[in-house]
VOGU-3710 file (C-alpha; in Angstrom, 3 decimals, decimal comma):
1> xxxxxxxxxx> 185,813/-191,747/-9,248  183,398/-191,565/-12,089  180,166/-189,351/-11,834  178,284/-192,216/-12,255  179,827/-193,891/-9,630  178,760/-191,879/-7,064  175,291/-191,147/-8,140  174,899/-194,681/-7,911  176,086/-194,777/-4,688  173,485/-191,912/-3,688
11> xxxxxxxxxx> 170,865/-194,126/-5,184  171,759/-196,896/-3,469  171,658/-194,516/-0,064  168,587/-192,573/-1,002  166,509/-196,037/-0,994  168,318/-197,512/2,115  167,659/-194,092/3,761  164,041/-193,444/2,655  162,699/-197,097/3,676  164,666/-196,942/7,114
21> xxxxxxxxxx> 162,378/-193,571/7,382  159,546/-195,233/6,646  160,278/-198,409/8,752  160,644/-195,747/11,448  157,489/-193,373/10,806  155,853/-196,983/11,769  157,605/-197,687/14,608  156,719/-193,692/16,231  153,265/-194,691/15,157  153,033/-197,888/17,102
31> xxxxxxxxxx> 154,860/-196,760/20,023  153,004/-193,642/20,567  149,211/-195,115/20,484  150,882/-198,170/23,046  152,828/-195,955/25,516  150,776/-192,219/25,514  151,741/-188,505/26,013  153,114/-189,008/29,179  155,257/-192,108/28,210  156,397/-190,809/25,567
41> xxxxxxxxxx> 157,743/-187,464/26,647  160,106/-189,946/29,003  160,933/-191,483/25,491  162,158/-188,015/24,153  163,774/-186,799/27,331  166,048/-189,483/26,402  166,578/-188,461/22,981  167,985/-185,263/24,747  170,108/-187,128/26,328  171,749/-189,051/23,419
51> xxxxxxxxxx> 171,589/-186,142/20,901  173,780/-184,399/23,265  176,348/-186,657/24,182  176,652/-188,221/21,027  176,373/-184,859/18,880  180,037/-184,706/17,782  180,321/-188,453/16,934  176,922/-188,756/14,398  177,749/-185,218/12,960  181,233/-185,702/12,355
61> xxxxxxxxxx> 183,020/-189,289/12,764  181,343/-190,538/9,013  182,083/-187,247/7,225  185,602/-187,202/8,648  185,945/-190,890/8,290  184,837/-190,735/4,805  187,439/-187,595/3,178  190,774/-188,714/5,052  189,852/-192,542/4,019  189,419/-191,183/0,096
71> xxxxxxxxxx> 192,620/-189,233/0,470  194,859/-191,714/1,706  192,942/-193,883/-1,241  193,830/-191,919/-3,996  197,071/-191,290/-2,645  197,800/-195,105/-2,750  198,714/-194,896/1,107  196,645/-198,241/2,008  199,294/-198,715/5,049  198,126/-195,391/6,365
81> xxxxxxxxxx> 194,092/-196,069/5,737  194,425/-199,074/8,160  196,404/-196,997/10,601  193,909/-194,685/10,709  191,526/-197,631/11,415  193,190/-198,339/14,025  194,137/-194,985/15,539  190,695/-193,567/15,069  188,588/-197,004/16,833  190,542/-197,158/19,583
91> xxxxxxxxxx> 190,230/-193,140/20,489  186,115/-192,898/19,739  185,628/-196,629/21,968  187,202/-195,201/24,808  184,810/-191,863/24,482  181,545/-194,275/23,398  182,548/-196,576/26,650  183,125/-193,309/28,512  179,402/-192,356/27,196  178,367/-195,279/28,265
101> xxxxxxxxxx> 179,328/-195,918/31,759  178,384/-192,023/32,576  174,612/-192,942/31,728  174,767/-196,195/33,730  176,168/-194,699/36,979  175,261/-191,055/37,108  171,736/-190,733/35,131  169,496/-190,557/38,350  171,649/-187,718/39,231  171,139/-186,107/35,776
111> xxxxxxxxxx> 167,671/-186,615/36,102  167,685/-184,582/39,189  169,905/-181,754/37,690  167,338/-181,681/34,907  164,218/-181,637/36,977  162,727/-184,115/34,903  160,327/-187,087/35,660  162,205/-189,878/37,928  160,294/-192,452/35,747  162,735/-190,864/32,813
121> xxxxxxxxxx> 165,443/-193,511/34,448  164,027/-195,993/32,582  164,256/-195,193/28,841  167,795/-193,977/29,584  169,066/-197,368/31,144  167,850/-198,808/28,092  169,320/-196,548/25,782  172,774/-196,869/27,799  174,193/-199,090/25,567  173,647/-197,225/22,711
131> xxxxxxxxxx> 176,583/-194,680/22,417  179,098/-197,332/22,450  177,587/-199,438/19,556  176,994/-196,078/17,750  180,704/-195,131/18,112  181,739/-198,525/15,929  178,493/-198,037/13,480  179,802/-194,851/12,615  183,218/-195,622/12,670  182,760/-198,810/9,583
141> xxxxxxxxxx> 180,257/-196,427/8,146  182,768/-193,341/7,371  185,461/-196,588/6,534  183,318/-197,875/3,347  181,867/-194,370/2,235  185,577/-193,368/2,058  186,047/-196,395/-0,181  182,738/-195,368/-2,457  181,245/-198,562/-0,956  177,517/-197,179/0,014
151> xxxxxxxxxx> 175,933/-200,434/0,226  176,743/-201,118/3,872  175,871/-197,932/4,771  172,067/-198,708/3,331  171,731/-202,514/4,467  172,908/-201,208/8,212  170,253/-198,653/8,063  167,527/-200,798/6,896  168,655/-203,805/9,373  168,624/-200,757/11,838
161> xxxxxxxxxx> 165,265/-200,063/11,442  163,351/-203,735/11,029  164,947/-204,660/14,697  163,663/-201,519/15,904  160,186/-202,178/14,851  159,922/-206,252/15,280  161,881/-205,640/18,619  160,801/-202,470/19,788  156,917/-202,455/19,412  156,872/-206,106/21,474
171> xxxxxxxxxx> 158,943/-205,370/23,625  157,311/-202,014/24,342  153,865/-203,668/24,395  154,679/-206,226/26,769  156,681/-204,039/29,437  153,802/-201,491/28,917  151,200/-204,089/29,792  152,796/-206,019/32,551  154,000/-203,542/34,319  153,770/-199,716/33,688
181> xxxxxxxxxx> 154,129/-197,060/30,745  157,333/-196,119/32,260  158,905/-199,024/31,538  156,900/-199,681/28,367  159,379/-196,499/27,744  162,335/-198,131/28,908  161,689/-201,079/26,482  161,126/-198,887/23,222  164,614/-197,009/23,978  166,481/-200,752/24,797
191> xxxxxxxxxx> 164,951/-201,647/21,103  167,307/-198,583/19,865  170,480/-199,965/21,643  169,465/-203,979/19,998  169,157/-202,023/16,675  172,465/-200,509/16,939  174,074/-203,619/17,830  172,277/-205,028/14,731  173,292/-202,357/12,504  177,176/-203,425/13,825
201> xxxxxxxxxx> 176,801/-207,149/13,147  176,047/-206,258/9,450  177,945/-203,710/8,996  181,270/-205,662/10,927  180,419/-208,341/8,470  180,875/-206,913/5,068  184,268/-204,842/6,899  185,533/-208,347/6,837  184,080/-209,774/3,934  185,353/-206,754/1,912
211> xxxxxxxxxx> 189,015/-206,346/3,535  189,462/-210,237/2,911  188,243/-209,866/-0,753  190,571/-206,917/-1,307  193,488/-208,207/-0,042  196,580/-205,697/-1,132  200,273/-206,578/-1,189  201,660/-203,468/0,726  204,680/-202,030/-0,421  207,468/-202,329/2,679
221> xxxxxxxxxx> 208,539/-198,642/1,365  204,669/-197,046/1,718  205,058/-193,849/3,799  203,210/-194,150/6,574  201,843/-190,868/8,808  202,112/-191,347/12,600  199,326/-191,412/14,809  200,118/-187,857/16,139  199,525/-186,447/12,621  196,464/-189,108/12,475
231> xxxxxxxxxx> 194,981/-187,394/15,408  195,947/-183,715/14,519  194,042/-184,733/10,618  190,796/-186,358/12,405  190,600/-183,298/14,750  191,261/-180,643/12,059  188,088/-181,874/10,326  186,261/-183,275/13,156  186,335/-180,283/15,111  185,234/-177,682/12,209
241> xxxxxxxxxx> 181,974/-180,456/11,189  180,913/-180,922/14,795  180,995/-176,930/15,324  178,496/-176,402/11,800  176,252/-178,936/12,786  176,052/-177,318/16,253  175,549/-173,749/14,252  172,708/-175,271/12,134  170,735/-176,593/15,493  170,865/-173,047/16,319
251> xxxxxxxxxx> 169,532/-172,206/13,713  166,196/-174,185/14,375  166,739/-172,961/18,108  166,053/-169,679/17,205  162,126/-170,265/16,245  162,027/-172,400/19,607  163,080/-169,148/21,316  161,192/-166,815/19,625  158,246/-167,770/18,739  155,959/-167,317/22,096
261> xxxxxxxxxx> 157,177/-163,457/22,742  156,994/-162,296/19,279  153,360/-163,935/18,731  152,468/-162,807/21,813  152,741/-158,985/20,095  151,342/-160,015/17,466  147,903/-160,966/20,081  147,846/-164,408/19,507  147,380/-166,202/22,769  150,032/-168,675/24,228
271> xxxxxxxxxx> 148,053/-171,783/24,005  147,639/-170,830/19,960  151,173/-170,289/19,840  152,110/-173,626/20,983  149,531/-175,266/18,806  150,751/-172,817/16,029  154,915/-174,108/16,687  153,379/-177,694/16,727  152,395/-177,847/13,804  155,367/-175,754/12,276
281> xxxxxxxxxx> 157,478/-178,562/13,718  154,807/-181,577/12,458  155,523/-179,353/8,918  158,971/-179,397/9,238  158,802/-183,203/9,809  157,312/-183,619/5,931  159,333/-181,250/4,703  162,582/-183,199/5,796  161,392/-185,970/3,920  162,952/-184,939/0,655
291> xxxxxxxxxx> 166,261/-184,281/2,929  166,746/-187,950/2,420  167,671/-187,666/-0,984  169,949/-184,476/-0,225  171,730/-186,532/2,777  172,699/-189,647/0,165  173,874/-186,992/-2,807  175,778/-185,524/0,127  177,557/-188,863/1,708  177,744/-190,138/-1,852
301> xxxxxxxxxx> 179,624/-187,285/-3,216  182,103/-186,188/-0,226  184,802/-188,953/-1,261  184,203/-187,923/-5,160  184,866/-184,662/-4,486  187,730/-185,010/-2,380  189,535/-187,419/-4,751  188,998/-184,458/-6,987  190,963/-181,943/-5,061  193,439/-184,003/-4,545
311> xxxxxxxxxx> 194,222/-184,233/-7,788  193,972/-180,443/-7,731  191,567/-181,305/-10,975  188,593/-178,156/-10,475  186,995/-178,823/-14,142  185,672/-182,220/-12,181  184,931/-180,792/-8,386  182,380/-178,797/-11,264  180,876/-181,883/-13,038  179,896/-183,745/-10,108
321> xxxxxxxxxx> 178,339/-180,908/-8,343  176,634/-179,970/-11,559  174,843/-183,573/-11,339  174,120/-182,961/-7,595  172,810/-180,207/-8,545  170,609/-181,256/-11,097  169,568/-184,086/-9,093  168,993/-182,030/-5,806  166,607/-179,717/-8,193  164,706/-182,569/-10,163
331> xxxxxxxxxx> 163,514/-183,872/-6,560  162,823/-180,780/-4,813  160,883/-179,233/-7,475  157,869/-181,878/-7,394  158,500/-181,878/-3,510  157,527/-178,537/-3,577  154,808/-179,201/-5,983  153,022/-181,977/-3,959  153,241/-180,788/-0,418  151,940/-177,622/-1,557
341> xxxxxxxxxx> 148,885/-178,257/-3,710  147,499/-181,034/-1,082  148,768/-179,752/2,029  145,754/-179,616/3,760  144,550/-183,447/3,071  148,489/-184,339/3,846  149,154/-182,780/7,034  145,039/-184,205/8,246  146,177/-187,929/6,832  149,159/-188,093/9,482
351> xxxxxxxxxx> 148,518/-185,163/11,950  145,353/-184,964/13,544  143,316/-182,087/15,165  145,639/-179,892/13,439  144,257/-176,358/12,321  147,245/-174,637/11,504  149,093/-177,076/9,864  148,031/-177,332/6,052  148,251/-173,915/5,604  152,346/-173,797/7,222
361> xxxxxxxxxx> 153,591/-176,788/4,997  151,780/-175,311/2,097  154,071/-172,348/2,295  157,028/-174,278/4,157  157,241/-176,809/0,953  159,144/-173,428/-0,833  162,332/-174,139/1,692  162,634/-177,650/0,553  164,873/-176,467/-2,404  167,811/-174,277/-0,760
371> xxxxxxxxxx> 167,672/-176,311/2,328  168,915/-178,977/-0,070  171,298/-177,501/-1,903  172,880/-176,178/1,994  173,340/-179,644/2,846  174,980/-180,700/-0,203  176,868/-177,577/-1,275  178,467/-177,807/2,226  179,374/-181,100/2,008  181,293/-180,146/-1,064
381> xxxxxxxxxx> 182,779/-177,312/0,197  183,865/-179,356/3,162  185,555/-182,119/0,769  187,855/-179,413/-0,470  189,228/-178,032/3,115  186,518/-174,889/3,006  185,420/-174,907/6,631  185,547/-171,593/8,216  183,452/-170,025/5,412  180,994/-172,875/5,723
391> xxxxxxxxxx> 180,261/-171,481/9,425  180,599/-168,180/8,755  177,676/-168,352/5,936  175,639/-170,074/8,687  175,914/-167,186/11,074  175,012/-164,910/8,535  171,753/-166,468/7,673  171,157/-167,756/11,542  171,415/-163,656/12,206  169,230/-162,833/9,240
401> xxxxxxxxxx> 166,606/-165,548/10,435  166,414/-163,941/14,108  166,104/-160,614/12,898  163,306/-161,434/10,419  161,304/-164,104/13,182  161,394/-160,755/15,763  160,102/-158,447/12,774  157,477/-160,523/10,887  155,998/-162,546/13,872  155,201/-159,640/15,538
411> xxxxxxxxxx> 152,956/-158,543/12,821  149,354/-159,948/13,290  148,573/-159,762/9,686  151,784/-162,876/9,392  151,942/-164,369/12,805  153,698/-167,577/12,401  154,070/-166,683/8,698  156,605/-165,028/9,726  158,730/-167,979/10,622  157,724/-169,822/7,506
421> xxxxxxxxxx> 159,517/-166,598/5,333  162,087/-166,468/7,727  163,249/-169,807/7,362  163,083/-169,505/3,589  165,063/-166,545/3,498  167,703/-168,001/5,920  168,809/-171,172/4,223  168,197/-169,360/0,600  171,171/-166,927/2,006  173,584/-169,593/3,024
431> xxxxxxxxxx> 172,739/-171,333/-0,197  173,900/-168,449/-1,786  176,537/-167,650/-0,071  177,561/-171,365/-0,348  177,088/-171,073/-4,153  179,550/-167,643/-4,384  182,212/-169,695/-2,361  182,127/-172,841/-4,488  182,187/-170,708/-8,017  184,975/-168,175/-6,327
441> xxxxxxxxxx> 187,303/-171,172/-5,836  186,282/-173,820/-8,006  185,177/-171,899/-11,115  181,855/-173,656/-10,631  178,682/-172,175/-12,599  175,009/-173,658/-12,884  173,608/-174,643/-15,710  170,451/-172,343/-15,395  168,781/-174,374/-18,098  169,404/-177,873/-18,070
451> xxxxxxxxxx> 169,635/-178,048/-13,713  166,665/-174,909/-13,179  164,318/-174,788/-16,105  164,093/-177,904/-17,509  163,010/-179,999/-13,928  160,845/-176,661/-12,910  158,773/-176,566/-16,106  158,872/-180,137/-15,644  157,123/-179,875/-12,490  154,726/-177,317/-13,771
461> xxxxxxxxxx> 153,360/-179,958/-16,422  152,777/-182,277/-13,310  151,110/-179,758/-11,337  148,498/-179,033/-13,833  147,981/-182,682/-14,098  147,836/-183,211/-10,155  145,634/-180,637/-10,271  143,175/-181,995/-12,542  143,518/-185,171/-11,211  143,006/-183,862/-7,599
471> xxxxxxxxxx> 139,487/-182,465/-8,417  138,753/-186,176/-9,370  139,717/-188,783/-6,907  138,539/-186,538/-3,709  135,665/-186,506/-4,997  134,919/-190,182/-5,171  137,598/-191,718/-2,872  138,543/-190,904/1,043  141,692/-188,562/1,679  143,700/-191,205/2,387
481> xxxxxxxxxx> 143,189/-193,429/-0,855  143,257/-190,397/-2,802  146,302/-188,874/-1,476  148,068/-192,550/-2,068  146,610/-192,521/-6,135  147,579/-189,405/-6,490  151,589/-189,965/-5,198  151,245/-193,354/-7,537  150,339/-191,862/-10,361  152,215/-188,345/-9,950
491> xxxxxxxxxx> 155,721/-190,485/-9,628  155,389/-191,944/-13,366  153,765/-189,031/-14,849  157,121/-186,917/-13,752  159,270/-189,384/-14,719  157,967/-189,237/-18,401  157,891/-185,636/-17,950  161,025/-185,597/-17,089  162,100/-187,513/-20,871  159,985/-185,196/-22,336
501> xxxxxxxxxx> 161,803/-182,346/-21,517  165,020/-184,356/-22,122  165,917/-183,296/-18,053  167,330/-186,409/-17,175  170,341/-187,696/-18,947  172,328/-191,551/-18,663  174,037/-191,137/-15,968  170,609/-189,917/-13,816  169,363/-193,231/-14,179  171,840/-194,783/-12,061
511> xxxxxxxxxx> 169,971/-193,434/-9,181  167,114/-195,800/-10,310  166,688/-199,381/-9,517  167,033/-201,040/-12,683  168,621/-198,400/-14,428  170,741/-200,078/-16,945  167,536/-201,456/-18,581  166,487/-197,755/-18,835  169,329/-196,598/-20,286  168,959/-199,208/-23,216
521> xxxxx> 165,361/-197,086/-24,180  166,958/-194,091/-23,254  169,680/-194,618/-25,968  166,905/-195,919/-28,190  165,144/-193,003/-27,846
//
């Protein structure tokens, strides 16, 4: 697989993935200002509920999916790809059913165990469904990204999100206003299971639009592996992704847990505190927005690499990540850039009432970069059988983050500064550490000038723009149209600075809708 075949497949998932967050951002909207605080803390008990139980499929069924598909693909071993089909649908429906029916029949007594709100029954009978549709979406999702075929992936999302919104918010509405919030609840969590369903129905529909348009004459000799040796494969990997996803939600559990205490030293009084983690999280919210583009460089280039190192071929396991690289820096840079010279008017356009809040995502926005390059530089590593480093880097900077949220938060001069530099040291360690693995094995080394300098100084020449151009529109136009002139005109004043500095080469523009007509000027220029 080409480099520029899989950053077109990350473009194809960055723009599927940042308009199904969008779609979404309008759905939370609606359903919040129709349902309330109280309905909606039934709506996220829920999410509890599903994140738990379904935490080893979403984490690792695509990823796992996706590397022993592009193995057996560039091994030839088609016979094998469809036996893992097989193998693999059959085990994960009989967990998703399992999922399924334990919701159904035994979620009052959950509800109990939990001490949570009876009315919570509600939202979780509608979300019942979900896990088992989930199990097959994930399943056909890990099938095509193992075949470098991204564009299911993005239509499913997108699908995923529209019937969540033109479903959800009616339904939601109308059970809200005919009979309670509660159910009102119960009808915005049902709009995730119909969305789920709907994300299947597309996604089962280009399975068997693309398996009867690649038809392949098998070869009666093709080896074949048995399903025990199916299993044992899934598992290996499985088992090892599921575990470092759980590490990195410990990770974020450690500011959860000590945040209150340590403030509290520091004299800040519990009701600050909360407000103070509030808007850390509302922070963290814009700050995973960029994540979207680090999430398709990451699903894009798992069966890239892996193809790689099966061919035992190191020299290009180091090209692609170079352009991931480069990519992962030419976004995060302005990222950084924006959220931290407007932080203020961003955090007031979509968070209310907030007084804490500019001032954490202004200093958060520095994280955006190595909590990027984790996600993707993990990915990689996991694409060439690295696993048990991958965790043990995690730990490292998960310790390192407790030990520096006790210290610094403590301190009154930092407060919940202290989390902010925490955070940034943590993920810049397992970056790091990430980095040393990948150039130990793979003889990998950064272009410091072409994937560092040229996007940061890039950036710079943008921020003295914004800057100037800042002073100007909030002056004569509300937050809200300024904030949107400003992103208009900020995205194709970095993309020229971008040529200026000669940053971004050919095979970049592959990421862009329409790229092929760019790359005519490009060669022009």
């Amino acid at each position: 697989m080409s480099r520029n075949s899989y950053i077109r497949g990350a473009g194809i998932l960055a723009i599927g993935g940042l308009l199904s967050r969008f779609i979404g951002l309008f759905y939370k909207a609606a359903i919040t200002k129709i349902l309330g605080s109280y309905a909606m803390g039934l709506y996220y008990n829920t999410f509890f509920v599903l994140n738990f139980v379904l935490s080893f499929i979403i984490a690792a069924v695509p990823i796992t999916l996706s590397k022993m598909i592009a193995e057996k693909r560039t091994l030839g071993q088609t016979k094998t790809i469809n036996k893992i089909m097989v193998v693999v649908t059959v085990l994960l429906s009989l967990i998703g059913a399992f999922f399924t029916y334990t919701i159904i029949f035994y979620g009052k007594s959950f509800i109990a165990f939990a001490g949570w709100d009876p009315n919570t029954y509600y939202p979780l009978i509608g979300l019942s469904f979900a896990p088992l549709f989930i199990v097959f979406v994930c399943i056909i999702r890990g099938y095509f990204q193992g075949m470098n075929k991204m564009d299911p992936t993005a239509k499913s999302q997108i699908a995923e999100s529209l019937a969540r919104l033109l479903v959800g918010v009616p339904l939601c509405y109308y059970m809200t206003n005919t009979y309670n919030t509660s159910l009102g609840a119960g009808g915005a969590t049902f709009a995730i299971s119909i969305s789920e369903a709907v994300g299947l129905v597309v996604l089962f529909a280009a399975y068997t639009r693309y398996k009867r348009e690649n038809t392949v004459r098998l070869n009666s000799n093709q080896s074949i592996d048995s399903m025990q040796s199916i299993v044992k494969n899934f598992l290996s990997i499985a088992v090892p992704v599921s575990i470092t996803s759980i590490l990195l939600s410990l990770n974020g559990m450690v500011n959860s847990v000590t945040y209150a205490p340590r403030l509290a030293i520091a004299g800040v009084a519990l009701e600050d505190a909360t407000k103070m983690f509030g808007d850390y999280s509302n922070a963290s919210t814009l700050i995973n927005i960029p994540m979207t583009i680090s999430m398709a460089v990451s699903t894009a280039i798992l069966p890239a690499i892996t193809e790689s190192y099966v061919r035992k071929d190191m020299a290009s396991i180091c090209r692609k990540t170079e352009s991931a690289m480069r990519i992962i820096f030419m976004v995060g840079f302005p990222c950084i850039v924006g959220l931290s010279l407007f932080s203020d008017q961003i955090f007031s356009l979509i968070f209310n009432d907030s007084i804490y809040g500019g001032h954490i995502l202004s200093y958060s926005s520095f994280s955006i970069l190595f909590i990027m390059m984790v996600a993707t530089l993990q990915t990689i590593l996991q694409a060439m059988n690295i696993f048990k480093q991958v965790m043990k880097d995690i730990v490292i900077g998960t310790i390192i983050k407790f030990i520096l949220n006790y210290t610094l938060m403590a301190i009154p001069e930092l407060n919940i500064d202290g989390m902010v530099i925490s955070n940034f040291v943590s993920f810049g360690v397992i970056a790091l550490l990430n980095y040393r693995i990948l150039k130990k094995i793979a003889g990998y080394k950064m272009n410091i000038w072409q994937t560092i300098i040229k996007p940061l100084l890039s950036s710079l020449i943008m921020a003295i723009f914004l800057i100037l151009l800042g002073n100007i529109v909030f002056a004569y136009f509300s937050n809200s149209i300024a904030i949107i002139l400003i992103v208009l005109v900020a995205i194709p004043f970095y993309t020229i600075a971008l040529f200026l500095t000669n940053t971004i080469k050919q095979e970049d523009l592959d990421m862009i809708p329409g790229g092929e007509k760019l790359k005519k000027y490009y060669r022009k220029g």
